[in-house]
C-alpha positions in Angstrom: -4.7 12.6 -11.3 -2.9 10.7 -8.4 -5.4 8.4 -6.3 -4.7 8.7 -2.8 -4.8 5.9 -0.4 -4.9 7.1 3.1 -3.1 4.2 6.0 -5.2 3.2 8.5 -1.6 2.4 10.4 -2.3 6.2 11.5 -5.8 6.4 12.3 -7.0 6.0 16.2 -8.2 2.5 16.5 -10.0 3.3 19.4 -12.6 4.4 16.9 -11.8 3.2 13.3 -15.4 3.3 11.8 -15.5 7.4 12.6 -12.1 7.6 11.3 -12.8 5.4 8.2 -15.5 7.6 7.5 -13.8 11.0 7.7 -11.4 9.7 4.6 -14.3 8.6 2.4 -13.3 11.3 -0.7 -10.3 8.8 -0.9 -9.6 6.4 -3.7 -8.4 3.2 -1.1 -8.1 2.1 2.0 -4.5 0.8 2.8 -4.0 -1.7 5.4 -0.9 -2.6 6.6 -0.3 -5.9 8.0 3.0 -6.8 10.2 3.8 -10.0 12.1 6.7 -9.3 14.4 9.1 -11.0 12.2 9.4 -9.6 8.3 9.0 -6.3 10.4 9.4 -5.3 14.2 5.6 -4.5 14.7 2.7 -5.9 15.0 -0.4 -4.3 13.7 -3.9 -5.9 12.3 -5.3 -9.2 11.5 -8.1 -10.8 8.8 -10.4 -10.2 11.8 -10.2 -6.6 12.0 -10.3 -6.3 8.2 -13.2 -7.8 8.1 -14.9 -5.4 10.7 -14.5 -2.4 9.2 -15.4 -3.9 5.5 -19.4 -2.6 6.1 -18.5 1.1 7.0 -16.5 1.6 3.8 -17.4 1.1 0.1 -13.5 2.0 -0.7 -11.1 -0.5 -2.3 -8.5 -2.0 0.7 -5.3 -2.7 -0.5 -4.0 -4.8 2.2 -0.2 -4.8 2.3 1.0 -7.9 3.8 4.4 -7.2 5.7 4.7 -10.6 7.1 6.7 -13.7 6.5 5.3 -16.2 4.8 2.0 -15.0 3.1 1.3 -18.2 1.5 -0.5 -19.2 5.2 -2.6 -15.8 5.1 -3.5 -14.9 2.2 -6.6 -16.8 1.8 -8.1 -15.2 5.3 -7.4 -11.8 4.4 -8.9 -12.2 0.5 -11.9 -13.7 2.2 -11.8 -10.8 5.0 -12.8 -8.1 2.5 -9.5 -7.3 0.8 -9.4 -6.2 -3.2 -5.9 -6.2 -3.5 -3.2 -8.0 -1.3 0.5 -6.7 -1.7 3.5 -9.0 -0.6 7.0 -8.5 -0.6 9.2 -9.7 -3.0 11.9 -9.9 -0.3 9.4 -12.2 2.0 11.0 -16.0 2.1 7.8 -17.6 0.0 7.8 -18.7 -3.7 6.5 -14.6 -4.8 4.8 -16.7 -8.2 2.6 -19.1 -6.2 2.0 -15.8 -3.9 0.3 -14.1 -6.8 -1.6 -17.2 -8.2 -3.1 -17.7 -4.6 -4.5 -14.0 -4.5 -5.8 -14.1 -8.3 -7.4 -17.5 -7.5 -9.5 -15.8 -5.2 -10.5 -13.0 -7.4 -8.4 -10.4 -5.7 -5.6 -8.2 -7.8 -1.8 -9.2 -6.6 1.0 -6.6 -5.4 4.2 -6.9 -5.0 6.7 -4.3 -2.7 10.3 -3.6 -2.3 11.5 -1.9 0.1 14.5 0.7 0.4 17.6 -1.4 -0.2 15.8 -4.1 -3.0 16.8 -4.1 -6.6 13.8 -2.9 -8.7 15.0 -5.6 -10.9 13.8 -8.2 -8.7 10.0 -7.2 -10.5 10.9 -8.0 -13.8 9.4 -11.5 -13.9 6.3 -10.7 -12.3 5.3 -7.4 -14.5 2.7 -9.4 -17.1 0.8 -10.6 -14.0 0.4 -8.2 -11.1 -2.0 -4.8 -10.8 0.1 -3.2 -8.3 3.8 -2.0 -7.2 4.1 -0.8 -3.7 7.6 1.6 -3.3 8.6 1.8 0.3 9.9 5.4 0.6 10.9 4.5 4.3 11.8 1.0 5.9 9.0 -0.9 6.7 7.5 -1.3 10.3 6.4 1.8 11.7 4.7 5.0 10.6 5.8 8.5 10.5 9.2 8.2 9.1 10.8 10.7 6.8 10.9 10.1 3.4 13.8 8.7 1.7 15.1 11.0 -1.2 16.6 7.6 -2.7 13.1 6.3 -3.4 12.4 9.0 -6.5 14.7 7.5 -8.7 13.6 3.8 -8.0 10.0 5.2 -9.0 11.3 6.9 -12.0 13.1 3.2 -13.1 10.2 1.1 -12.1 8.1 3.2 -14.2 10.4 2.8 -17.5 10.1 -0.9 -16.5 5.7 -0.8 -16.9 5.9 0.6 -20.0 2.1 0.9 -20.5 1.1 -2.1 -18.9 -2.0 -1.8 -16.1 -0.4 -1.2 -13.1 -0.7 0.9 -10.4 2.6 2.3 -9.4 2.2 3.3 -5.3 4.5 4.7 -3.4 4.5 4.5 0.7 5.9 5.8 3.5 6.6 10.0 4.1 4.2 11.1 1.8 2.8 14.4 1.9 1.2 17.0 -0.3 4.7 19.3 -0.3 6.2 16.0 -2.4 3.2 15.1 -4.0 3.5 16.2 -7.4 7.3 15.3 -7.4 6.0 11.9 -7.0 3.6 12.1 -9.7 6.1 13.4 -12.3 8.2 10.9 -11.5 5.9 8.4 -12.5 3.3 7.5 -9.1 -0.3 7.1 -10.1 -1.3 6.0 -5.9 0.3 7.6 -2.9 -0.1 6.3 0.3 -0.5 9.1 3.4 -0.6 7.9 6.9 -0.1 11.1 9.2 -0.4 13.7 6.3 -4.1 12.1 6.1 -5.2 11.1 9.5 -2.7 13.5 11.5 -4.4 16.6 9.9 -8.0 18.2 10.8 -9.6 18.2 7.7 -8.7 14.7 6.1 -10.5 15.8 2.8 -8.6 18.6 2.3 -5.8 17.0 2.7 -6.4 14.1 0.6 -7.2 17.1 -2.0 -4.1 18.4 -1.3 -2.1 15.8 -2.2 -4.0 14.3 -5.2 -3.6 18.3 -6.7 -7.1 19.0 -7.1 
């Protein structure tokens, strides 16, 4: 069954520890990060990470949008994160990226956006526990899904084989192209609006995981 991994990108931050707690049937916590510059938004820091980490037992996987991670990564591991996601298209060495997350006992992500060759993973396959595919261009949250993205998912699938990753997909999701996305190959989907935008969240993080 898919895990779902409601974004916090779309939760009122006026009062995230209510709004944490209303998603706790969920499988993880996703967190995005943006600096200004990968992306043209700004959103969270390590600090507000690592205040909401005592109101939620739930894995975060915290999805680094920024240029160079290499300077933050050891804040947000230490900050409460499980996994940490970069981008492969993000101007640091994306090898050195992955050792710096495993060396603090977190799991390592990597994400490609829209436009990115799949086959830019291929090195990185025998070392990471997570793909992230951006179904919509990174930076801001409620965008329509990109019809595009299915066969990526469908490619980087045949590319994992049986390895132990989880392959994600973000941006648009929703439980009318849920199951799509899980016969195309998605074992996490990432809901921002289709999660915190409706008035039961666990029905609708029932919805899309098909229970």
């Amino acid at each position: 069954m898919i895990k779902v991994a409601p974004s916090l990108l779309a939760a009122d931050f006026s009062r995230l520890a209510e709004e944490i707690r209303t998603v706790k049937t969920a499988d993880f916590l996703h967190l995005d990060v943006m600096d200004g510059h990968f992306v043209p938004n700004l959103t969270i820091g390590p600090c507000v990470i690592e205040s909401i980490r005592p109101h939620t037992d739930l894995p975060f996987d915290t999805h680094l949008m920024i240029d160079n991670p290499l300077n933050y990564i050891e804040p947000f591991a230490k900050a409460g994160s499980d996994y940490i996601t970069v981008h492969v298209e993000q101007p640091d060495d994306i090898g050195e990226c992955i050792r710096l997350i495993q060396s603090f006992g977190k799991k390592a992500g990597l994400a490609v956006s829209p436009d990115t060759p799949v086959s830019l993973l291929i090195p990185y396959l025998d070392c990471i526990s997570m793909i992230t595919v951006m179904s919509v261009y990174p930076g801001f949250g409620g965008q329509k899904f990109i019809e595009t993205a299915y066969e990526k998912i469908k490619n980087i699938k045949q590319m994992i084989g049986k390895k132990d990753i989880l392959l994600s997909v973000d941006g648009g999701v929703n439980a009318d192209n849920a199951r799509t996305l899980e016969r195309c190959g998605v074992t996490m989907a990432v809901a921002g609006s289709s999660v915190f935008g409706a008035d039961n969240r666990a029905a609708a993080i029932a919805q899309i995981r098909g229970e």
